[in-house]
TIMARKOL-493186 format. One record per residue (C-alpha): residue in one letter; residue number from 1; chain; x, y, z. Coordinates in nm, 2 decimals, m for minus. Layout:
REM residues N
@residu=A&num=NUM&chaine=A&x=X&y=Y&z=Z
...
//
This chain:
REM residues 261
@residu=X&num=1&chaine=A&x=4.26&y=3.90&z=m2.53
@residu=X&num=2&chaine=A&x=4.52&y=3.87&z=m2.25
@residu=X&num=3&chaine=A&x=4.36&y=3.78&z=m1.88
@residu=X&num=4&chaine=A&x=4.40&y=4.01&z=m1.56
@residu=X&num=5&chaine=A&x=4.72&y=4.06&z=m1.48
@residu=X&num=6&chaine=A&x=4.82&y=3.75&z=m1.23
@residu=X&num=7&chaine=A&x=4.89&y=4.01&z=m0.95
@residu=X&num=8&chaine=A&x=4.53&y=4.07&z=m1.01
@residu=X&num=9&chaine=A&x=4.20&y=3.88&z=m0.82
@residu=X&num=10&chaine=A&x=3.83&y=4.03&z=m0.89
@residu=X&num=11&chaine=A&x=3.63&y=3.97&z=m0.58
@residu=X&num=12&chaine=A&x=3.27&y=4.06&z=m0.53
@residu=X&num=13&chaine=A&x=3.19&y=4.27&z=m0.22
@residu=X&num=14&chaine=A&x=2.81&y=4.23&z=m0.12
@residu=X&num=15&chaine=A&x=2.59&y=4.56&z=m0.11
@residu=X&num=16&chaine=A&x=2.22&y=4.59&z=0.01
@residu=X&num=17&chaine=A&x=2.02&y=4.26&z=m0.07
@residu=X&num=18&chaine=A&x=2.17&y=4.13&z=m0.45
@residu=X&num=19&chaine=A&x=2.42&y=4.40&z=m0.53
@residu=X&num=20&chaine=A&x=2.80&y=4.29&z=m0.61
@residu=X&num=21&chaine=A&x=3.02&y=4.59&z=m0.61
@residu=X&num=22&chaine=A&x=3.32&y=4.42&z=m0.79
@residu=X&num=23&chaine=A&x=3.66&y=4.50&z=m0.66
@residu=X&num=24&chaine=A&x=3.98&y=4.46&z=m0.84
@residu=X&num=25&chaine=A&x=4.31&y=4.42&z=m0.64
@residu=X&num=26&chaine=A&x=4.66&y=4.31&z=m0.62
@residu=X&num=27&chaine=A&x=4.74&y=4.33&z=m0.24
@residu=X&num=28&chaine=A&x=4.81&y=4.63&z=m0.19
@residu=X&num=29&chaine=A&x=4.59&y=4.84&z=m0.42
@residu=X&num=30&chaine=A&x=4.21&y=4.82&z=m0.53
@residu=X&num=31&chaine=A&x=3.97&y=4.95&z=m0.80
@residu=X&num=32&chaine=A&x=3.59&y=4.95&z=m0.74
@residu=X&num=33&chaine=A&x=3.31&y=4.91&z=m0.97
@residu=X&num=34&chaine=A&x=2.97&y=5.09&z=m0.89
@residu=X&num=35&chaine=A&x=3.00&y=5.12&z=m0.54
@residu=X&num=36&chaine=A&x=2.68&y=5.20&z=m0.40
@residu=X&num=37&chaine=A&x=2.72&y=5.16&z=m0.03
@residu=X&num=38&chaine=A&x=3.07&y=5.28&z=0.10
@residu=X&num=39&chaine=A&x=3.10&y=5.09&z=0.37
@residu=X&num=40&chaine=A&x=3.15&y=4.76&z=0.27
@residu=X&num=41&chaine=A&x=3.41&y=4.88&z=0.00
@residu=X&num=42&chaine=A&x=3.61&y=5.04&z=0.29
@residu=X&num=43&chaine=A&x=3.58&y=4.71&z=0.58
@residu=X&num=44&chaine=A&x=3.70&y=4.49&z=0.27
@residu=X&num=45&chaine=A&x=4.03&y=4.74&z=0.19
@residu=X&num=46&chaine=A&x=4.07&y=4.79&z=0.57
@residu=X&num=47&chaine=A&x=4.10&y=4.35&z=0.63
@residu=X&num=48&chaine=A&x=4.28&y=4.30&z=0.35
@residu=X&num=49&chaine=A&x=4.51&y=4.63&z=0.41
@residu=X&num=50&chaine=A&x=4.44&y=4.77&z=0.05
@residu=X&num=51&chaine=A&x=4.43&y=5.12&z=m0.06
@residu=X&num=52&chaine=A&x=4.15&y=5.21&z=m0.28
@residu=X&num=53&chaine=A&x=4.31&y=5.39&z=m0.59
@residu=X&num=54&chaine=A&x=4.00&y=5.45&z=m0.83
@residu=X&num=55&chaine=A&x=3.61&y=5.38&z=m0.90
@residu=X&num=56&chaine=A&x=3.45&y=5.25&z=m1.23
@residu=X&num=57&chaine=A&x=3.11&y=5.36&z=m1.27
@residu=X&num=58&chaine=A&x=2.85&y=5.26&z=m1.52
@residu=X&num=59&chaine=A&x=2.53&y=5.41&z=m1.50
@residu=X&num=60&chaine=A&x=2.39&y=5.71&z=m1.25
@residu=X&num=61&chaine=A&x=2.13&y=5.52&z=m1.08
@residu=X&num=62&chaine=A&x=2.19&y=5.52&z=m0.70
@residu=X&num=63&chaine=A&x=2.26&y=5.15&z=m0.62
@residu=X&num=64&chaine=A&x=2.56&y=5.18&z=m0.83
@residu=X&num=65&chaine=A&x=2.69&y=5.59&z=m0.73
@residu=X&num=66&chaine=A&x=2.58&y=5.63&z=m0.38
@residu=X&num=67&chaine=A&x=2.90&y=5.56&z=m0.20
@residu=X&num=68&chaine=A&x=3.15&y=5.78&z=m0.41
@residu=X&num=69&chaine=A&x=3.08&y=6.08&z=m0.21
@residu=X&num=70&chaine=A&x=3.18&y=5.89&z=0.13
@residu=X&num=71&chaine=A&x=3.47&y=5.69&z=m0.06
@residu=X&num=72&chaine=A&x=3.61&y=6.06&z=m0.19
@residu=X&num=73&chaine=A&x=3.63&y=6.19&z=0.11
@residu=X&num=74&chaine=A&x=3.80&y=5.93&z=0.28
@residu=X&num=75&chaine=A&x=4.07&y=5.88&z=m0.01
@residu=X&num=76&chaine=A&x=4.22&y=6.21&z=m0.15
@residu=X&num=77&chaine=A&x=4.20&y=6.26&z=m0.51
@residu=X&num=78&chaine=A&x=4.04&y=5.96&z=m0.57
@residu=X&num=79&chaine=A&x=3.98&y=5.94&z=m0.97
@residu=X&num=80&chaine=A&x=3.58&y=5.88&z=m1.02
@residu=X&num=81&chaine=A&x=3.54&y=5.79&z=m1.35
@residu=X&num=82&chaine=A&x=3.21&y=5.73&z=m1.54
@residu=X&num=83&chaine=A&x=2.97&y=5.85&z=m1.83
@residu=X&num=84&chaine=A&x=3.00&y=6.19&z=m1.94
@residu=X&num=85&chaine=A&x=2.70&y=6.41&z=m1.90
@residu=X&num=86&chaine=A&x=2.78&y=6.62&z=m1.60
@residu=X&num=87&chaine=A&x=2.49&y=6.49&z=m1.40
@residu=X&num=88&chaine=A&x=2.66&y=6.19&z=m1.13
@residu=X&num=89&chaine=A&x=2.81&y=6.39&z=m0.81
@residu=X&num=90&chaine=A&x=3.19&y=6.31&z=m0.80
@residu=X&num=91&chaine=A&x=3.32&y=6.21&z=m1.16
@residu=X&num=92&chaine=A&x=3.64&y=6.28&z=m1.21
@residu=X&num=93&chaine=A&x=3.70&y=6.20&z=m1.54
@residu=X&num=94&chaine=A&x=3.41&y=6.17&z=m1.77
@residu=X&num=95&chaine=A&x=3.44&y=5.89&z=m2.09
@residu=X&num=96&chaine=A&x=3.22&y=5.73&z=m2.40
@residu=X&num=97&chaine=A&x=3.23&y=5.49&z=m2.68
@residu=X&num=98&chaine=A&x=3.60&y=5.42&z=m2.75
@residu=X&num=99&chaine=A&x=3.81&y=5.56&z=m2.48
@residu=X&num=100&chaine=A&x=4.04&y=5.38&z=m2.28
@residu=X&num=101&chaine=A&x=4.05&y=5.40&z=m1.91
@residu=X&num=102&chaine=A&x=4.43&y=5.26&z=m1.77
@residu=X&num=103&chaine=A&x=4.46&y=5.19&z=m1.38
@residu=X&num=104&chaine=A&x=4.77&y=5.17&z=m1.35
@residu=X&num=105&chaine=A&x=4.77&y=5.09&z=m0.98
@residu=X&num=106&chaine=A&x=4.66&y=4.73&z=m1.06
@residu=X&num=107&chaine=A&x=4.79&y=4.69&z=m1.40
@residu=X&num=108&chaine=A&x=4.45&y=4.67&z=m1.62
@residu=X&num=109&chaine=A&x=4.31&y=4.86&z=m1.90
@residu=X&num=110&chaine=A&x=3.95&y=4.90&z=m2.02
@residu=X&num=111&chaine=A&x=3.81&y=5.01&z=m2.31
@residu=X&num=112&chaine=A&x=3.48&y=5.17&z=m2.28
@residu=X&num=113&chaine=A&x=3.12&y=5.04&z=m2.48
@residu=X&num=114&chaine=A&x=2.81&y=5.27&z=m2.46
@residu=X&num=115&chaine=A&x=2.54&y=5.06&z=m2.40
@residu=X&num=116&chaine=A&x=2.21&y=5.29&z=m2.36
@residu=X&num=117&chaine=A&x=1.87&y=5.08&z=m2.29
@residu=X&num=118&chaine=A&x=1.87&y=5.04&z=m1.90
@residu=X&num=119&chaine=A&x=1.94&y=5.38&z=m1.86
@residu=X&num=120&chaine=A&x=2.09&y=5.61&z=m2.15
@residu=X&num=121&chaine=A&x=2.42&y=5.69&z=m1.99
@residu=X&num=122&chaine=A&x=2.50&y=5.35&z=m1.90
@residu=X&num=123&chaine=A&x=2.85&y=5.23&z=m2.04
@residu=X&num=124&chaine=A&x=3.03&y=4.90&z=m1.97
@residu=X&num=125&chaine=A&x=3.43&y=4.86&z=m1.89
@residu=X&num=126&chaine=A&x=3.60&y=4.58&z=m2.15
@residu=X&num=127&chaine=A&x=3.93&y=4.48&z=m2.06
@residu=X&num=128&chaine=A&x=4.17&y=4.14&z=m1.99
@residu=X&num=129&chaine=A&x=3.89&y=3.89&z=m2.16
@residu=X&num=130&chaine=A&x=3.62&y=4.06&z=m1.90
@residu=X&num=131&chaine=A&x=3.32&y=4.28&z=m1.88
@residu=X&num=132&chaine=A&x=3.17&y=4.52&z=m1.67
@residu=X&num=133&chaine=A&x=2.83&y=4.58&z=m1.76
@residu=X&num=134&chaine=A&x=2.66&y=4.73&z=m1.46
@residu=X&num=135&chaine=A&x=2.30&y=4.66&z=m1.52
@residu=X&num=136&chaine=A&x=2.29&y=4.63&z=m1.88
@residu=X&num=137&chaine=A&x=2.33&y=4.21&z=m1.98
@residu=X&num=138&chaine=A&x=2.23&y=3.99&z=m1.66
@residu=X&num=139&chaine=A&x=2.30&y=3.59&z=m1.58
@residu=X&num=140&chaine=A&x=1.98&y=3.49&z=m1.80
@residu=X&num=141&chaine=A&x=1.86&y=3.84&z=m1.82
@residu=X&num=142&chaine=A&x=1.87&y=4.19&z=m1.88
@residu=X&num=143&chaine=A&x=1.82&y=4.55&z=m1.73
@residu=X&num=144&chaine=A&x=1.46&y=4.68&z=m1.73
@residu=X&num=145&chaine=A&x=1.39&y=5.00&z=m1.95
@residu=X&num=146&chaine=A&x=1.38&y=5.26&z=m1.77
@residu=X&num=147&chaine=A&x=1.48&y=5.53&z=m1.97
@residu=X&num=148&chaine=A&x=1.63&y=5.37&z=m2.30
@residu=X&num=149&chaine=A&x=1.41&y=5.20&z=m2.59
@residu=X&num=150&chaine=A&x=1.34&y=4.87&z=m2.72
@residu=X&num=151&chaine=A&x=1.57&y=4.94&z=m2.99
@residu=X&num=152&chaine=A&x=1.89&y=5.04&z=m2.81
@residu=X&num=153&chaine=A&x=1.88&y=4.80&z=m2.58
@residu=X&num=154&chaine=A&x=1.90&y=4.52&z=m2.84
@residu=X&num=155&chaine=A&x=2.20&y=4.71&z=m3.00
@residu=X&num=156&chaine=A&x=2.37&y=4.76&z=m2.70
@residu=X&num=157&chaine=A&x=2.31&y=4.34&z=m2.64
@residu=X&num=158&chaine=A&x=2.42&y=4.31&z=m2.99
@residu=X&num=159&chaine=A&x=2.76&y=4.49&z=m2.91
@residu=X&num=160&chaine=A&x=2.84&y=4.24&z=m2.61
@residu=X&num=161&chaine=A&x=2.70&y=3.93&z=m2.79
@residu=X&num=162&chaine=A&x=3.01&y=4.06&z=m3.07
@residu=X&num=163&chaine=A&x=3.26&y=4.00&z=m2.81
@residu=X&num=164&chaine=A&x=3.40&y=3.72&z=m2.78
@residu=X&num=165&chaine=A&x=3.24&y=3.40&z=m2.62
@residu=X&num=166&chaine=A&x=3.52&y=3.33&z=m2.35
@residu=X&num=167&chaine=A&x=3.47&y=3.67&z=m2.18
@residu=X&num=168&chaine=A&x=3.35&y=3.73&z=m1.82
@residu=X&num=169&chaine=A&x=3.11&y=3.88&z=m1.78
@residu=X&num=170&chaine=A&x=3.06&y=4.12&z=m1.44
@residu=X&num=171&chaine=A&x=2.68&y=4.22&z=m1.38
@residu=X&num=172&chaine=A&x=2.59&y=4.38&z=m1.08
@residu=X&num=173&chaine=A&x=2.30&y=4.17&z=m0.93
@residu=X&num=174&chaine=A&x=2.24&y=3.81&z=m0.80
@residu=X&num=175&chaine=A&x=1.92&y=3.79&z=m1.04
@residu=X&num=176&chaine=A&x=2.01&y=3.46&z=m1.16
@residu=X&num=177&chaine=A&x=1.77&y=3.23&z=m0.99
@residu=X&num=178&chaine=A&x=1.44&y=3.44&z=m1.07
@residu=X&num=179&chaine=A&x=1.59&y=3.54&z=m1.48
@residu=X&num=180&chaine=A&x=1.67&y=3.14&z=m1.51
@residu=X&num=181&chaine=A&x=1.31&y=3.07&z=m1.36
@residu=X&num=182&chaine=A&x=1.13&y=3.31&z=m1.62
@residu=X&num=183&chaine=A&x=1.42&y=3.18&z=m1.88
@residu=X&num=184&chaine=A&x=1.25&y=2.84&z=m1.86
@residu=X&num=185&chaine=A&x=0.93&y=2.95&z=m1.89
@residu=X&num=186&chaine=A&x=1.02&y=3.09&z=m2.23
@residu=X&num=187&chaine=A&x=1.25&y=2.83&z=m2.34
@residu=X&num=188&chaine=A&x=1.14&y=2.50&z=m2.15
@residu=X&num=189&chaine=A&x=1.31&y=2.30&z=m2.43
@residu=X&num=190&chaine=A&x=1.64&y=2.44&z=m2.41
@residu=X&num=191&chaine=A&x=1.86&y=2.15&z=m2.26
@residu=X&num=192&chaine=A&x=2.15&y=2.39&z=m2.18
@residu=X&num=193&chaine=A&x=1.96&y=2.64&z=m2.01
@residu=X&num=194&chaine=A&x=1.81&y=2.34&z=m1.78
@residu=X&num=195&chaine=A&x=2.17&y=2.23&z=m1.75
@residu=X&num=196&chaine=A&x=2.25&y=2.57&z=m1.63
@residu=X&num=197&chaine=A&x=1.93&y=2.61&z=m1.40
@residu=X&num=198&chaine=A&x=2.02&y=2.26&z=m1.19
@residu=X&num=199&chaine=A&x=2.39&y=2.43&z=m1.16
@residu=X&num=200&chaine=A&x=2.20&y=2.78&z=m1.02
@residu=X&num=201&chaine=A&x=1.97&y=2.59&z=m0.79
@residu=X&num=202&chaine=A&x=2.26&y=2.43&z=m0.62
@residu=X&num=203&chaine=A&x=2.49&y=2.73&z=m0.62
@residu=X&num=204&chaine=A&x=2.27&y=2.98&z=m0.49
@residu=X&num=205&chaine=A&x=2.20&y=2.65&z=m0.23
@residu=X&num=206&chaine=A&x=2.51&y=2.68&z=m0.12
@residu=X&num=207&chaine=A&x=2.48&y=3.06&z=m0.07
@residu=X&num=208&chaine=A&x=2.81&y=3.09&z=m0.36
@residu=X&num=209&chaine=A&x=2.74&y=3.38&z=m0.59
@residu=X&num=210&chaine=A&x=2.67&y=3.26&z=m0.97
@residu=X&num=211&chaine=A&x=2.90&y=3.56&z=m1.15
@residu=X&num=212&chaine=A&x=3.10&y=3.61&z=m1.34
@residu=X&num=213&chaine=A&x=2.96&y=3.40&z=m1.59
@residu=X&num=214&chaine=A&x=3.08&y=3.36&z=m1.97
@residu=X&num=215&chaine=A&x=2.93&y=3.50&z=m2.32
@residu=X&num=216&chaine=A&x=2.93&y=3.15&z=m2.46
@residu=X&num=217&chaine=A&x=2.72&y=3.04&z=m2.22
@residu=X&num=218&chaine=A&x=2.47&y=3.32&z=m2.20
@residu=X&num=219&chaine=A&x=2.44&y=3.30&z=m2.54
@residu=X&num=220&chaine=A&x=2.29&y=2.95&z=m2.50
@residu=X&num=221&chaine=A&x=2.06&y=3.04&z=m2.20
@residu=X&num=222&chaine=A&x=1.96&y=3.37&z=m2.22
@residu=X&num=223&chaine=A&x=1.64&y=3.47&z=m2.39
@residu=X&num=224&chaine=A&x=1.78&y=3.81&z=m2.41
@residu=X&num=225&chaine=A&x=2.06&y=3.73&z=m2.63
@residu=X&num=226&chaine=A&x=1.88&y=3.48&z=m2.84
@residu=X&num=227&chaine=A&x=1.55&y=3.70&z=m3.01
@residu=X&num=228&chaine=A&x=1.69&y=3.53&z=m3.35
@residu=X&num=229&chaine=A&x=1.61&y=3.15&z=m3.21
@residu=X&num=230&chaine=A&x=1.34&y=3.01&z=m3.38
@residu=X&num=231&chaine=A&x=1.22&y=2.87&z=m3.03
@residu=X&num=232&chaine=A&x=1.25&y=3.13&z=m2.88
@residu=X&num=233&chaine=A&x=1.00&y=3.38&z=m3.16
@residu=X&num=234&chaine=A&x=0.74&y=3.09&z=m3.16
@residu=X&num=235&chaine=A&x=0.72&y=3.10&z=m2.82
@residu=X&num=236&chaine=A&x=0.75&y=3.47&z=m2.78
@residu=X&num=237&chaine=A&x=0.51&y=3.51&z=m3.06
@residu=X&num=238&chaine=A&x=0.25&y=3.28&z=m2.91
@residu=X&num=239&chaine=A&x=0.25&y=3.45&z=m2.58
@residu=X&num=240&chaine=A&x=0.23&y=3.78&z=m2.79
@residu=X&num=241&chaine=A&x=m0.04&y=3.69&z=m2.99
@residu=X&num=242&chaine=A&x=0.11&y=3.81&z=m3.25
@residu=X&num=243&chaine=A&x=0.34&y=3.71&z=m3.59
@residu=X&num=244&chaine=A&x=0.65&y=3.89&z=m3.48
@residu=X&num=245&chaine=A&x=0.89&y=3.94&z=m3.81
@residu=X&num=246&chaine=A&x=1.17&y=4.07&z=m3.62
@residu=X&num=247&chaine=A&x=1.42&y=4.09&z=m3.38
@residu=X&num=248&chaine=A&x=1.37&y=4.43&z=m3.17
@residu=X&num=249&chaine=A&x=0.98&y=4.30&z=m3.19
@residu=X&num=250&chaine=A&x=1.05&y=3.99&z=m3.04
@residu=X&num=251&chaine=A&x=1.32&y=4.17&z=m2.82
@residu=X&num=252&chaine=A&x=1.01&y=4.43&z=m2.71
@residu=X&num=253&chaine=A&x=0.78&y=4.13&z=m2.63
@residu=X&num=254&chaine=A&x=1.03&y=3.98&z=m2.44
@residu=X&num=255&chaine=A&x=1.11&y=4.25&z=m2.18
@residu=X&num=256&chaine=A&x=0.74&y=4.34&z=m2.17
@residu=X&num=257&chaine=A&x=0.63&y=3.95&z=m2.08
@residu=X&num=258&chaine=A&x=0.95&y=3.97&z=m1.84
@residu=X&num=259&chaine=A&x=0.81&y=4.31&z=m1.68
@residu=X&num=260&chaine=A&x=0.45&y=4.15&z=m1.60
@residu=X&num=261&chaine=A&x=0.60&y=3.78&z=m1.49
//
């Protein structure tokens, strides 16, 4: 798949304590993904003289919606668009599993992916080798469960982990120092994912954010994405106490030993 346009640069705007409300512009025009604070999306378009021309959103939970109502009201007809359902104040234009979302202000085109687990409205944006995945897939992690199963989660990780390994992927939150630290715990043998914690350690060091990353390498380092490893279900297992025959078993022990680390 064909890259952002080269008009195009994807900058993360800092929200609260670890969000990154992801901003896509060309110089003159912006689109913003899960804006959860307002004013930090409008003092970035204001220095770099861009107009805001549309918001992604990915899941309803307030660290991701609640700026839309201040960003709509100082933008006129300002196209919201996120999961159907009705229930997030200020959607526009309401989309699921296969629809294609074109902005043609900066050029790009997304596809959508329903990824329930986190939350079960959540959806991620694919487009130009890239992901937006809100809080669903982390840097060495995942979303907790807080309204989705065992089960859908690990489709919904099964549908990125399908894509393919080059793309970027866009999370939300600067977890990636704690999720490499419990990582490690559950895969102290993994060489790559050591690899990857020394390049953490000093990023986050040097106060640079560690996102995007790429599929091929969470694939190597995240537990979350690997419940078929055989190092990863002894170890599982062993904390577990149990013989776990399965991935969404091992997947379910997994989040639940994350939960109580």
């Amino acid at each position: 798949m064909q890259g952002f346009p080269t008009s195009v640069t994807v900058t993360p705007i800092p929200a609260f304590t670890d969000n990154y409300i992801w901003c896509l512009h060309n110089g003159s025009q912006a689109v913003v993904v899960d804006p959860g604070d307002a004013a930090p999306v409008l003092a970035f378009c204001e220095k770099n003289s861009l107009t805001l021309s549309a918001i992604l959103i990915t899941h309803h939970h307030r660290d991701h919606t609640g700026g839309i109502t201040a960003l709509a009201e100082a933008i006129d007809d300002l196209p919201v668009i996120g999961p159907r359902g009705g229930h997030i104040s200020g959607i526009t234009k309401s989309v699921a599993q296969g629809d294609m979302v074109k902005l043609p202000a900066v050029g790009c085109e997304f596809s959508v992916i329903e990824v329930p687990g986190h939350t079960l409205d959540h959806i991620a944006f694919y487009g130009h080798n890239a992901l937006f995945c809100g809080d669903t897939l982390f840097a060495a992690g995942c979303g907790r469960l807080f309204e989705g199963t065992p089960g859908q989660m690990h489709r919904s990780l099964n549908k990125i982990k399908r894509l393919p390994p080059d793309t970027a992927i866009y999370c939300t939150h600067e977890y990636t120092l704690a999720n490499v630290k419990f990582a490690l715990t559950v895969d102290p043998e993994n060489e790559q994912l050591n690899a990857y914690s020394e390049w953490v350690n000093t990023t986050r060091a040097n106060d640079l954010p560690t996102l995007p990353s790429d599929l091929a390498t969470q694939r190597k380092v995240n537990p979350f994405l690997r419940c078929d490893d055989p190092a990863v279900v002894k170890n599982v297992s062993q904390h577990a106490n149990a013989e776990l025959s399965d991935e969404i078993a091992v997947f379910t022990q997994l989040r639940k030993w994350k939960d109580n680390a």
